[in-house]
TORFI-435068 format. One record per residue (C-alpha): x negated, y negated, z; residue in one letter. Coordinates in steps of 0.2 Angstrom, whole numbers, plus 5000, padded with zeros to 4 digits. Last residue first. Example, Ala and Ser with C-alpha at 12.3 -4.5 7.8 and 13.67 -1.06 7.14 Angstrom:
<nodes>
493250055036S/493850225039A/
</nodes>
This chain:
<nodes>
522950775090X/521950855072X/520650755070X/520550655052X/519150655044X/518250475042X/518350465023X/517350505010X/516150405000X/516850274985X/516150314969X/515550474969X/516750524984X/518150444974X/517450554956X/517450704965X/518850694973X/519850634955X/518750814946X/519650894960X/521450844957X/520950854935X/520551044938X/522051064949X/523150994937X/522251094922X/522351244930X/523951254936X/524651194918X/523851354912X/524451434926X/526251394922X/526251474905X/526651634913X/528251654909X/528051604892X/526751714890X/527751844893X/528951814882X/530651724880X/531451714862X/532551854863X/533951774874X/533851704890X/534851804901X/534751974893X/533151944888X/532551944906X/532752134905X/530852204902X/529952034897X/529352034881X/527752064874X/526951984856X/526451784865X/525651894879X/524051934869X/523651754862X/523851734882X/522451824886X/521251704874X/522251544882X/521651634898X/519851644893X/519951464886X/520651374903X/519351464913X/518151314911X/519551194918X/519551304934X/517851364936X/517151154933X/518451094944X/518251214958X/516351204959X/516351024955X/517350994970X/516251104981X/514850994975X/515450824977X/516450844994X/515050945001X/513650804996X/515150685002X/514850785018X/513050745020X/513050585016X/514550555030X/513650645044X/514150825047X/515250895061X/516850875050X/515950965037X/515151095048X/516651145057X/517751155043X/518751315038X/520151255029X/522051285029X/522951165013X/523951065017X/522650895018X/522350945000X/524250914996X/525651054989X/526650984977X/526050954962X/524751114955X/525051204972X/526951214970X/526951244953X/526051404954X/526751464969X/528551414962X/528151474944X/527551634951X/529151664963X/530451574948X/529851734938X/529851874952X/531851804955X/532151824937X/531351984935X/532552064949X/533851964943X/533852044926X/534452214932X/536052104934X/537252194921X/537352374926X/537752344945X/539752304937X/540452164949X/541052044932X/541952214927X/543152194943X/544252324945X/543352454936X/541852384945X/542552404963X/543152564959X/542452634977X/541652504988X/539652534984X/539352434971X/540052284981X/538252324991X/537152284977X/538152154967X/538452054984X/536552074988X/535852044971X/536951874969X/536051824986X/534351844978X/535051744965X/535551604972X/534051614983X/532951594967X/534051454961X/533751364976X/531951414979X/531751324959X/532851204964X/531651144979X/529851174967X/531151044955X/531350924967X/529550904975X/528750894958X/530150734956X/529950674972X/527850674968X/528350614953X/529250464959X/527950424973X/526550424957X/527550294947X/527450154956X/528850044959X/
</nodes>
């Protein structure tokens, strides 16, 4: 076996727990949320006291980037994406491999050359904290923790596009595919 249809299940299984655990806890924000509201409820039941899921508001907003994020670096496919293109499907093959190598460039180049910038933001994120997250975490997790995704965004993206450009290079494009 391979290892690519492995990793793509993999990908594909963790961007699934990652919505699970982020409708978890959306769910945990409704029963807190509206439990809070029967009278006494949280002297009865300390476990239902409002006070101690401020966190799943953050929670839920970090599984949300790390989703997006993840999703597009692994999971999501270049024939998913929507695309305007009636000149490159109406263009002869030379011409749309010119368009495959150049826009590929273009979004490899901007993407792995913006990996230093961000790593220069980051160096600022390593000192804040997140607002409530600590309370589930610990101390230890900061805001560039949370965001540490992009960076792996960018490189798997990056390296996506510098692989199309390399295939068109080397091998042309192929025949696009009409939708039925």
């Amino acid at each position: 076996m391979t290892p690519l249809p492995f990793l793509r299940s993999f990908a594909n299984a963790v961007a699934a727990a990652m919505m699970a655990l982020m409708f978890l806890t959306f769910i945990l924000q409704i029963a807190v949320r509206y439990s809070a509201r029967v009278e006494g409820i949280a002297a009865t039941f300390p476990l239902l006291d409002p006070s101690l899921y401020g966190w799943t508001l953050e929670f839920c907003l970090l599984l949300w980037v790390w989703l997006i994020f993840w999703g597009n670096a692994f999971v999501v496919q270049n024939r998913d994406h929507v695309t305007f293109d009636i000149l490159y499907l109406n263009a002869p093959p030379p011409v749309r491999r010119g368009f495959t190598i150049v826009a590929g460039l273009a979004i490899c180049i901007g993407l792995l050359a913006s990996i230093g910038p961000t790593m220069e933001k980051f160096h600022i994120l390593r000192l804040k904290k997140t607002a409530t997250l600590s309370n589930l975490l610990g101390d230890w997790v900061r805001m560039r923790d949370i965001y540490s995704i992009y960076i792996v965004f960018l490189v798997a993206v990056g390296a996506r596009y510098g692989y199309v450009v390399y295939r068109a290079v080397r091998y042309g494009v192929d025949e696009p595919r009409h939708p039925e």
